[in-house]
Structure formats: structure tokens, C-alpha cells
VEXBAPA-964845 format. One line per field, with one value per residue (C-alpha): residue in three letters; x, y, z. Coordinates in Angstrom, 1 decimal, always signed. Example, Ala and Ser with C-alpha at 12.3 -4.5 7.8 and 13.67 -1.06 7.14 Angstrom:
2
resn c(ALA	SER)
xx c(+12.3	+13.7)
yy c(-4.5	-1.1)
zz c(+7.8	+7.1)
This chain:
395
resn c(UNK	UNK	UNK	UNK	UNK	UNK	UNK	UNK	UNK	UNK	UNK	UNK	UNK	UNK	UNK	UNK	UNK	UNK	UNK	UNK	UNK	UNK	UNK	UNK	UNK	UNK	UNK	UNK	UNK	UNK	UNK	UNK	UNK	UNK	UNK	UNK	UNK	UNK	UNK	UNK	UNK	UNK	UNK	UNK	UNK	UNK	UNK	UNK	UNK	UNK	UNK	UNK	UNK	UNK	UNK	UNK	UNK	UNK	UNK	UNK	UNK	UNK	UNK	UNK	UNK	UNK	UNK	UNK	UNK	UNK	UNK	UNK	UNK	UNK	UNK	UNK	UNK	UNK	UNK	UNK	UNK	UNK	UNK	UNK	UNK	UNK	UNK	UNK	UNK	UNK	UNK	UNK	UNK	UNK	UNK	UNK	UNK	UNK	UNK	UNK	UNK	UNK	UNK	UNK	UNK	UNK	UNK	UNK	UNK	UNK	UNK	UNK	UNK	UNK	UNK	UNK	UNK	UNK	UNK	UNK	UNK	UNK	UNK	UNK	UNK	UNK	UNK	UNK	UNK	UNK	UNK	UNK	UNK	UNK	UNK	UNK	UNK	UNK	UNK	UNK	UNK	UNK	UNK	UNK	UNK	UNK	UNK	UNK	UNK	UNK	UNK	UNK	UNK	UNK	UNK	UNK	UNK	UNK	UNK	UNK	UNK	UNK	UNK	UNK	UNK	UNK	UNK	UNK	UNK	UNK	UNK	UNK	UNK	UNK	UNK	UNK	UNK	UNK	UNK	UNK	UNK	UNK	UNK	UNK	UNK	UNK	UNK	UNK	UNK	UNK	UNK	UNK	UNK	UNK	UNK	UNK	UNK	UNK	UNK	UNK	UNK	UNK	UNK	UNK	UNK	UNK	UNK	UNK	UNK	UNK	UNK	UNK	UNK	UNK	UNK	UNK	UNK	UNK	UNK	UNK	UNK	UNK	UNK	UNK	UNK	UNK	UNK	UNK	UNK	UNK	UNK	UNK	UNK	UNK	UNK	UNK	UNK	UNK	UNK	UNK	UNK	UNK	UNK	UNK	UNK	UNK	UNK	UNK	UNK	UNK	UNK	UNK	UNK	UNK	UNK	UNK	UNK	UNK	UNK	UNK	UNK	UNK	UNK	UNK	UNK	UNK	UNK	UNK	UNK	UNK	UNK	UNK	UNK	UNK	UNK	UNK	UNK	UNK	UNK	UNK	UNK	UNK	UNK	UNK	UNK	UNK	UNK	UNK	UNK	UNK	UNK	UNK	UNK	UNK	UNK	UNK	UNK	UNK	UNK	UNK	UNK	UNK	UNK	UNK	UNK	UNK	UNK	UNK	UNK	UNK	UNK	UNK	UNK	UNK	UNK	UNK	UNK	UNK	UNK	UNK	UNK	UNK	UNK	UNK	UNK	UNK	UNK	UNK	UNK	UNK	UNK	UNK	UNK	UNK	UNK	UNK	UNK	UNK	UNK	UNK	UNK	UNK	UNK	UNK	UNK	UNK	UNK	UNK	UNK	UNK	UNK	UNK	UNK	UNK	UNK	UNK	UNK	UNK	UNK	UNK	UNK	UNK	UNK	UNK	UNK	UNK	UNK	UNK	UNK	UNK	UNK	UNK	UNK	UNK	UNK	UNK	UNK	UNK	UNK	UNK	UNK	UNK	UNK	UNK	UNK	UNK	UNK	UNK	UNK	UNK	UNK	UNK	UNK	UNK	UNK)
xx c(+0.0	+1.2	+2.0	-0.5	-3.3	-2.4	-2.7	-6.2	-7.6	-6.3	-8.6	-11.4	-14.6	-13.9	-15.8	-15.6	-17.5	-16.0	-17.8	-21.2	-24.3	-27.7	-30.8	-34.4	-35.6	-34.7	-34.3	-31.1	-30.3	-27.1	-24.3	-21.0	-20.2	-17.0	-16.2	-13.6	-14.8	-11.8	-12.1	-13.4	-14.6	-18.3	-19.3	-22.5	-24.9	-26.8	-28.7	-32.7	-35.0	-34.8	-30.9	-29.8	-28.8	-30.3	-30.0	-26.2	-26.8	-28.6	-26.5	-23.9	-26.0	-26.9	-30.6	-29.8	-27.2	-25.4	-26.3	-22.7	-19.5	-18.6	-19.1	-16.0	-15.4	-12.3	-11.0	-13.1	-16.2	-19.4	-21.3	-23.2	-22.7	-25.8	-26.1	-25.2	-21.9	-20.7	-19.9	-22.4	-25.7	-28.4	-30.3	-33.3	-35.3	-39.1	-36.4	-38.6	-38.6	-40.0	-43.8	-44.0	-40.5	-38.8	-35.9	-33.5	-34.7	-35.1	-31.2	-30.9	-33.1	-29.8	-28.1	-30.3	-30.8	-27.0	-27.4	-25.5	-27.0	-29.9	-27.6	-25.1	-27.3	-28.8	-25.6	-24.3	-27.5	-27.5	-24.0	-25.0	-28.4	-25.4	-23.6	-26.7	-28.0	-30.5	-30.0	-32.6	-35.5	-34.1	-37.7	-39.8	-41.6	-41.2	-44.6	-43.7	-40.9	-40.4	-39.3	-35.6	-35.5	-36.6	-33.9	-31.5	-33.2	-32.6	-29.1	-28.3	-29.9	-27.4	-24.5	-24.5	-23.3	-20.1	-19.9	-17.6	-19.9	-22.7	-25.4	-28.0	-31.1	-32.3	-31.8	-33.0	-35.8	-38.6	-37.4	-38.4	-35.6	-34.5	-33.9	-32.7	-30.0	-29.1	-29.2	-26.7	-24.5	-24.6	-23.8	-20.7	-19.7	-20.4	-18.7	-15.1	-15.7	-16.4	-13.9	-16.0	-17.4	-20.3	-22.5	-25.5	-28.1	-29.8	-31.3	-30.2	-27.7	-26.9	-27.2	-24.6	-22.2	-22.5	-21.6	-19.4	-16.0	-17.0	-19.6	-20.8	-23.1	-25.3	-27.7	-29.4	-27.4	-24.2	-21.6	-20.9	-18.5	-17.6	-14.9	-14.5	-17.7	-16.1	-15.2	-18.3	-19.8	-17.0	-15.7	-18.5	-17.2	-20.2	-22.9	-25.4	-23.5	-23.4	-27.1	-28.0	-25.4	-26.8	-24.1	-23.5	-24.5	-24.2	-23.5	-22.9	-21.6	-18.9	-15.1	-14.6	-11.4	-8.5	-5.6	-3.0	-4.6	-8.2	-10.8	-13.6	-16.8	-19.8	-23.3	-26.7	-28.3	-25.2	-23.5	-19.5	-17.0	-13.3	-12.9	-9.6	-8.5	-5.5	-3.4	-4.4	-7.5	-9.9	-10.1	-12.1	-15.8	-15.8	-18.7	-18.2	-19.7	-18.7	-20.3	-19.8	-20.3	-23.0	-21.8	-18.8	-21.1	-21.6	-25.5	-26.2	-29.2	-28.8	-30.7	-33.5	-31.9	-28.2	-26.3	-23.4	-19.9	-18.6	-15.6	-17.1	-17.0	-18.0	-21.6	-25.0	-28.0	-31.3	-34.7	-34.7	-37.6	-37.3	-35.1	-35.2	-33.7	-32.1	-30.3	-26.9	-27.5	-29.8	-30.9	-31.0	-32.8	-32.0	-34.3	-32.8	-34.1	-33.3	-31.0	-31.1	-32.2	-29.1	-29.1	-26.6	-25.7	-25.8	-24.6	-27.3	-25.2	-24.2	-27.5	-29.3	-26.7	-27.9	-31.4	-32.6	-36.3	-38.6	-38.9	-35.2	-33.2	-29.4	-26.1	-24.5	-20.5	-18.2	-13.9	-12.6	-11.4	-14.7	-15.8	-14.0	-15.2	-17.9	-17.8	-20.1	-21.7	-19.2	-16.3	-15.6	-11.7	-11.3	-7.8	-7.6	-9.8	-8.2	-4.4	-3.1	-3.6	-6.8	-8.5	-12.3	-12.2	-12.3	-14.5)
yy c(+0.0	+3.4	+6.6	+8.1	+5.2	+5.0	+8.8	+8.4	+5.5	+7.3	+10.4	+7.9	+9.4	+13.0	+15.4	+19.4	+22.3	+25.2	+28.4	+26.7	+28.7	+28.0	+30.4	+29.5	+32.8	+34.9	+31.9	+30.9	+27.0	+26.7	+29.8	+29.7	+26.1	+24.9	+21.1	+18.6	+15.1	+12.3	+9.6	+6.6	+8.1	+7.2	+11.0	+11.7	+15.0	+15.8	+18.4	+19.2	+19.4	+22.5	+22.8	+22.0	+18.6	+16.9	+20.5	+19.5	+16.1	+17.0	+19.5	+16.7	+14.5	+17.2	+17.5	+20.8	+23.4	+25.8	+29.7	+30.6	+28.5	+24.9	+21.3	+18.9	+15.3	+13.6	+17.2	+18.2	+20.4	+18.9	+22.0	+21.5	+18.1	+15.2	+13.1	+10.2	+11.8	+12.2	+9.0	+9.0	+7.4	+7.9	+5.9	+7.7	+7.5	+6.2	+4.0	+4.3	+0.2	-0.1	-2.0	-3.5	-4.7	-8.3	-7.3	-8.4	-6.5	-3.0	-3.8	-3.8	-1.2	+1.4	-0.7	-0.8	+2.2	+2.8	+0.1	-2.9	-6.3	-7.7	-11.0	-9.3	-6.4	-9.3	-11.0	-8.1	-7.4	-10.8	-10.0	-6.9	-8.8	-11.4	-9.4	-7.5	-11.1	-10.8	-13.4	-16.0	-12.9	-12.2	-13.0	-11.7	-8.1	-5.3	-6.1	-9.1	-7.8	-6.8	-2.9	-4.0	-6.3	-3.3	-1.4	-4.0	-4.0	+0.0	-0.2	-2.9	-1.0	+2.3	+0.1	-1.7	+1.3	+1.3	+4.7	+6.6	+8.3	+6.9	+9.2	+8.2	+10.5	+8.9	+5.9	+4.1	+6.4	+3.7	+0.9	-0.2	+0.0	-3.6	-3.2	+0.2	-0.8	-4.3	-2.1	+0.7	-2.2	-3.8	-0.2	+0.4	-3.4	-2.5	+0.9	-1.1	-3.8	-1.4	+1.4	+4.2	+7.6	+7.6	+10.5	+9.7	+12.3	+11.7	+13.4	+10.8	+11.4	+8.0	+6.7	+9.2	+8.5	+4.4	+4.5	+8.2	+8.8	+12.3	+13.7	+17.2	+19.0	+21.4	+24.7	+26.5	+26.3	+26.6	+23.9	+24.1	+21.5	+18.4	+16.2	+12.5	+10.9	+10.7	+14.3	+15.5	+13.7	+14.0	+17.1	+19.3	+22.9	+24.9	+25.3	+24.1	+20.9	+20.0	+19.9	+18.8	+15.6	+15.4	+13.3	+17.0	+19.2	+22.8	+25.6	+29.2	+31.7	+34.9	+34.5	+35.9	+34.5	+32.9	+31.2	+29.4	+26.9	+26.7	+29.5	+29.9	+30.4	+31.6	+31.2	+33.1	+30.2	+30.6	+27.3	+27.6	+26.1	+25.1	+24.8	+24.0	+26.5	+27.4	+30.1	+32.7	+31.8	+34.0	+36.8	+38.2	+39.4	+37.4	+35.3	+31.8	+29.0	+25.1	+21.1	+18.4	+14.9	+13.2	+9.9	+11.5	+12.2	+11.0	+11.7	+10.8	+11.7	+14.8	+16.4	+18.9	+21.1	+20.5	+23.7	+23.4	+24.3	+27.6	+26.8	+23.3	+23.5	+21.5	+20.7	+21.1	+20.8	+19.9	+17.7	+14.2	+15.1	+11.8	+8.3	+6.4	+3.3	+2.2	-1.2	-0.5	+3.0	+4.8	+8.5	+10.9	+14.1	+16.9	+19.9	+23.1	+26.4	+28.6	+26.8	+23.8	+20.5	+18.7	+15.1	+12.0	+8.7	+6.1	+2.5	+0.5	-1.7	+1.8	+3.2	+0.7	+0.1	+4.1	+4.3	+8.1	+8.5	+11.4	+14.2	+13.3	+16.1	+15.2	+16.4	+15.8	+16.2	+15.5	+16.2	+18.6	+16.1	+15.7	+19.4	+21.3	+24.7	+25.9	+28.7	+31.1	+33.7	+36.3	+34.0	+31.6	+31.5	+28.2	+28.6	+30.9	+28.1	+25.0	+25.8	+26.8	+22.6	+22.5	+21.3	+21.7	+19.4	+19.6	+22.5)
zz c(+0.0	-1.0	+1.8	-0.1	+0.2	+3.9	+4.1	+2.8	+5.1	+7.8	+7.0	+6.2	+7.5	+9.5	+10.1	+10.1	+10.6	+10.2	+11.2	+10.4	+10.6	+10.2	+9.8	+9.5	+8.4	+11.3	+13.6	+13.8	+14.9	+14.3	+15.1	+14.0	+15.0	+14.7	+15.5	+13.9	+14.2	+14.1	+11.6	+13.6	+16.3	+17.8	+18.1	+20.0	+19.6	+22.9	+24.4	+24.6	+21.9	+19.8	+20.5	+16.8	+17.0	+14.0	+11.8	+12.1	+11.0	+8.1	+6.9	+7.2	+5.0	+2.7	+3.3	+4.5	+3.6	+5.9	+5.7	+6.2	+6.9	+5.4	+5.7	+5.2	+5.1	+4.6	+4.3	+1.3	+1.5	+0.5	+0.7	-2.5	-3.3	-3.4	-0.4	-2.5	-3.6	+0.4	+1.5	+4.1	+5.0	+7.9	+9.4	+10.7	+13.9	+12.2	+10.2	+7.2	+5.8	+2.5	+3.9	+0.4	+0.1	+2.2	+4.5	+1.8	-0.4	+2.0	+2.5	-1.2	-2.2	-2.2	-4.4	-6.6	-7.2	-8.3	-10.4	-9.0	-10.8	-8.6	-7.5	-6.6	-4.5	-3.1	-2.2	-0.2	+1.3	+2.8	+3.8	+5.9	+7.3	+8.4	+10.3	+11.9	+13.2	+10.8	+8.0	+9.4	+8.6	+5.2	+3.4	+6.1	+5.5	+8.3	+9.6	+10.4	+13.0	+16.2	+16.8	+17.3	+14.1	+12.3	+13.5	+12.5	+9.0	+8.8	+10.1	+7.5	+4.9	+6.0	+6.0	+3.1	+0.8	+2.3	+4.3	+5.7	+8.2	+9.5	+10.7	+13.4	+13.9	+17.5	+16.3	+20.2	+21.0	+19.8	+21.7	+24.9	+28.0	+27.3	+23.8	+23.8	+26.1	+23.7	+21.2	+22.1	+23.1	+19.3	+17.5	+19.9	+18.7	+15.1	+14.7	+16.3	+14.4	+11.0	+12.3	+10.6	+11.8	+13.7	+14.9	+16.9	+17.7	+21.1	+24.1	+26.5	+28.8	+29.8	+26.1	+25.0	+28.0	+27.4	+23.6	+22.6	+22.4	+22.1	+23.9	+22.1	+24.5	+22.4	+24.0	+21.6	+18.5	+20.3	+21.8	+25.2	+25.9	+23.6	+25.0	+26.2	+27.8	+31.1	+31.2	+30.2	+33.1	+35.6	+34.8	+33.1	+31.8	+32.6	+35.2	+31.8	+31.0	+34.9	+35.4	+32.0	+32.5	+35.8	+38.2	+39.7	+42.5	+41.3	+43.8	+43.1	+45.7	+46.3	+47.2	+50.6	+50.7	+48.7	+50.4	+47.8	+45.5	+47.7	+47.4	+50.2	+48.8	+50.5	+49.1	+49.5	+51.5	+54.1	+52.9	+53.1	+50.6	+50.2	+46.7	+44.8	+42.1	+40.6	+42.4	+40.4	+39.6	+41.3	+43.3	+46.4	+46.0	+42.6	+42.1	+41.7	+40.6	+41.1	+41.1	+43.6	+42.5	+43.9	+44.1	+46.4	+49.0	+52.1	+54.0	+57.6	+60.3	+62.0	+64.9	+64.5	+66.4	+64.4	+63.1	+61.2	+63.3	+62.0	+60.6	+58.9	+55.5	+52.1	+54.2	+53.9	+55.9	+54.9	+54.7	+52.7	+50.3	+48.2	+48.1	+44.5	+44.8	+41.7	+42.5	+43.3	+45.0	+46.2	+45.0	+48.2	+47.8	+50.1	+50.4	+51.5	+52.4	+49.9	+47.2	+44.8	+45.7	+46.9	+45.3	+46.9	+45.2	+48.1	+47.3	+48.5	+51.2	+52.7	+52.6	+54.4	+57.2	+57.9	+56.4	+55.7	+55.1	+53.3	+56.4	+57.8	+59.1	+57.6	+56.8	+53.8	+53.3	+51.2	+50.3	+48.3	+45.7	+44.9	+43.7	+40.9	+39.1	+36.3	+33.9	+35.6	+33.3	+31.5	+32.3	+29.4	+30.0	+31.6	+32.1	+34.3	+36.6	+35.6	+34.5	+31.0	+30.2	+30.1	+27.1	+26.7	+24.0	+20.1	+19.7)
């Protein structure tokens, strides 16, 4: 194989938006994106409805165009260009099977229409239904399957062109828990085994962490954060990715003092913090926001009458409103007077060693090691917060 041939499978299936807006009239969805995708990567597209998510994949596809800016893949712009001259294919969320047509021939049906021989379309259709699990159904229709076999049918049918980027519009969003969780499982095994681009649109946090190598958090046309699943979740870069995420506790307060690499914060509802920053990072009478992780926290009974000891810090007091069990912890929430619902991730042998219950007076505490800061509004330089390393990302 030739340097350049390698050069050329190494590029196989990124993505870039450079500078990428989108207007609706005088709505705009999408403003001034810009976002390199790496070849291979399992990218995922999250945020709420309305956000801009699947504009982005359609102007990917080419169903849409972009008002201003440019769409590449593989380095070239495709601005302009058919869908079927891109080198990608989408599978979409109502997966839109042919009713009249068996599953072989649904998988086909692409083929066909570029004018490949009917044995062989047929051949490599049976090929893809093969490696979906889906051979045995091959002469069924689409009525005659279950929501999931469907969605196997669809994402044979998007794979059997041989793309470089596979786009998913919600692709889970039909299935039931069971399935959708199978099923998120099966297109992480297929994008390694196929070692192609995929980018998933989805609302759903925990889909997005269980399957991305990029997480791209989206608010109102904008990216706020896109980086590695963990450090979306873990380490979220603005108070709107924290809560969004969830996983987080956000608190927002003043510096009253700052001593080294730990900042005191002090909030409206009286709480008192000792956050770690870098040396330089703030200053007195600065507002200040920051997240504790909730599975970092540790909740016990307290006392009606129990005040926090004036020179305790990273503590709360409060009133259990709620506990959700969910198998191997336990979801505390902590009412307090004044501020955000407090929320605790209990493992479940922990928990009920020291049962809490709805009405409880507690405290809940937790180390500094477990907080870190959030962009606050008018401060987007995370540097000055996290150290000159910091990387928020691709963006």
C-alpha cells in the first residue's frame, strides 16, 4: 500500500464544521459552530430538543445546507454536493422500511438504485443482514418484526453502501428499556468492528455516555463543551452541562477568601466552601460557581436542632424530600431552604446500614477532591480556573 493510500484510510470518515451557521428565516439553529470530528470516532450529539442537533446532521447528510460556513469530510467540503456523492448514510429514527418490500430487499433497495445487478445487491445485502443477526429474517416483510429487528433492517440498509460516516437521527428512541440498552451495546460493537465515523443524535444522557468517544453537549445552536464521555460527566465545563449531564450538584456563591490553590466560597443560603483552584485563579468578592459529585457524597441523620460548626466547611443541611432506589445505590434528595435540591448517590449496602427516610433532618459532606469549578456567566476563559492545560475538547 502506498503513503498516499495509507494517508487516505487514515482520513477515512472526518468530520468538520468550520464556522457553520444556520438560519431558519430569522431563527437561527445553528451559530458559528466549529467542531472537527476524528475519523473513527463514535461521536454523540446531545442536548434538549430545539438545540440544533439533528439541523447538524442534516447538513452533514446534505438534506440541508449551511447559511454561512462549510461542511468537510475527509477534508473536502461537500457544501453542494448530493447526499449520495458524500460518502455517508443515515439511518433515521421512524427507520422508514419499505412496507411492500422483504428485508432483503429493504437492505438492497440502495443498491439498486445505483445500479449494481440484482444478484449481486442481493448478495451483499444478505452479507450486511449477516452481520446485523438478521440473516434468518431475510424474506420476512417489516410487519412481520419486532421494533428491534426493524432497526436492524434500517441499520443494514445504511451500511451496506459502504460509508464513511454513518449518521444516526435517535436511532434508540422507539425501543423499549430492554432493547434500547441491547441495542446501544450492538452499534458500539459494530462501529469497532467497521472502524467508521459515527454520529448519533440523542437526548439521552446516559445513552450518550455508554456508547461516545466524544460527547458534544449542544444549548441553543451553540456547543458548550464536547470532549471524552467521562469528562463530560465528571468534569463538566459549565454550570449548563453539569445539570444537563446530571451526576452533579451545582453551587454558586462569592469568594470571601482565597488562600494558595483553595478559594472559600460563601453562598446566598449561608453554605460555606473550600474549593480547589489554581493560584491565580480567582479573586475576592468574585462570584463563583462550582459542582460536587453526587456519588462523592456522604449523608447521615442529624438532629432537628443540628447547626453546622462555624468553621465546617463542604456541608450542607437539609430535609430528605425523596429516596429512589435504583439497584446499586440509592438516590437521596436533600431539600434546602433557599438553594437547589441537593441530590446523593448512596450505594445501597451503605444506605441501608444508615437508612434516611422522606422528612429526615441530615447532613451531607463530602472532600474537596470531589468538587471542581464551572464557567459562571461572562467568564468563558477556563484557564484561568483550571491551569493553561486545560482542554475543553475539540471545539
Amino acid at each position: 500500500m502506498s503513503q498516499n493510500e495509507e494517508k487516505s484510510l487514515a482520513k477515512n470518515g472526518e468530520i468538520e464544521l468550520v464556522g457553520v451557521t444556520k438560519r431558519f428565516d430569522e431563527v437561527v439553529a445553528i451559530n458559528d459552530m466549529t467542531l472537527k470530528i476524528p475519523a473513527g470516532t463514535y461521536c454523540c450529539l446531545i442536548g434538549p430538543s430545539g438545540c440544533g442537533k439533528t439541523t447538524i446532521l442534516r447538513m452533514i447528510a446534505g438534506h440541508d445546507s449551511p447559511t454561512e460556513g462549510d461542511v468537510r469530510i475527509d477534508g473536502r467540503s461537500v457544501v453542494g454536493l448530493p447526499p449520495v456523492k458524500r460518502g455517508t448514510a443515515m439511518m433515521f429514527q421512524s427507520y422508514a422500511l419499505f412496507p411492500h418490500l422483504s428485508c432483503v430487499d429493504n437492505v438492497a433497495f440502495s443498491l439498486k438504485m445505483r445500479g449494481m445487478p440484482k444478484v449481486e445487491r442481493r448478495k451483499k445485502a444478505r452479507e450486511m443482514l449477516n452481520r446485523v443477526h438478521m440473516e434468518q429474517f431475510a424474506d420476512r416483510m417489516p410487519a412481520e418484526l419486532s421494533g428491534g429487528q426493524q432497526q436492524r433492517i434500517a441499520l443494514a440498509r445504511s451500511l451496506v453502501t459502504d460509508p464513511h460516516v454513518l449518521l444516526l437521527d435517535e436511532p434508540l428512541s422507539a425501543l423499549d428499556e430492554f432493547l434500547r440498552v441491547q441495542m446501544r451495546g450492538n452499534l458500539r460493537q459494530m462501529q469497532k468492528e467497521l472502524g467508521i465515523t459515527f454520529l448519533h443524535v440523542t437526548h439521552t444522557q446516559m445513552e450518550a455516555i455508554a456508547v461516545a468517544d466524544l460527547v458534544v453537549v449542544m444549548d441553543h445552536g451553540n456547543i458548550d463543551q464536547a470532549a471524552p464521555a467521562r469528562e463530560v460527566y465528571f468534569r463538566p465545563r459549565s454550570t449548563y452541562v453539569a445539570r444537563f449531564m446530571g451526576g452533579q450538584n451545582v453551587f454558586s456563591g462569592q469568594v470571601v477568601a482565597v488562600n494558595g490553590k483553595v478559594a472559600e466560597i460563601e453562598e446566598n443560603a449561608g453554605g460555606r466552601f473550600t474549593v480547589p483552584v489554581q493560584e491565580t485563579a480567582v479573586k475576592e468578592g468574585e462570584s463563583f460557581s462550582f459542582a460536587v459529585r453526587r456519588d462523592h457524597v456522604e449523608v447521615e441523620k442529624a438532629a432537628d436542632d443540628t447547626v453546622l460548626k462555624t468553621e465546617e466547611t463542604n456541608a450542607v443541611l437539609g430535609t430528605v424530600g425523596m429516596t429512589e432506589y435504583q439497584g446499586t445505590w440509592v438516590k437521596v434528595t436533600v431539600e434546602r431552604e433557599g438553594a437547589e435540591s441537593f441530590v446523593a448517590y448512596i450505594p445501597d449496602e451503605r444506605f441501608f446500614a444508615k437508612p434516611v427516610a422522606e422528612g429526615d433532618r441530615v447532613i451531607a459532606r463530602w472532600s474537596m477532591e470531589a468538587m471542581h469549578p464551572l464557567v459562571h456567566e461572562g467568564d468563558e476563559d477556563m484557564s484561568r480556573l483550571f491551569g493553561e492545560d486545560f482542554n475543553p475538547g475539540t471545539v
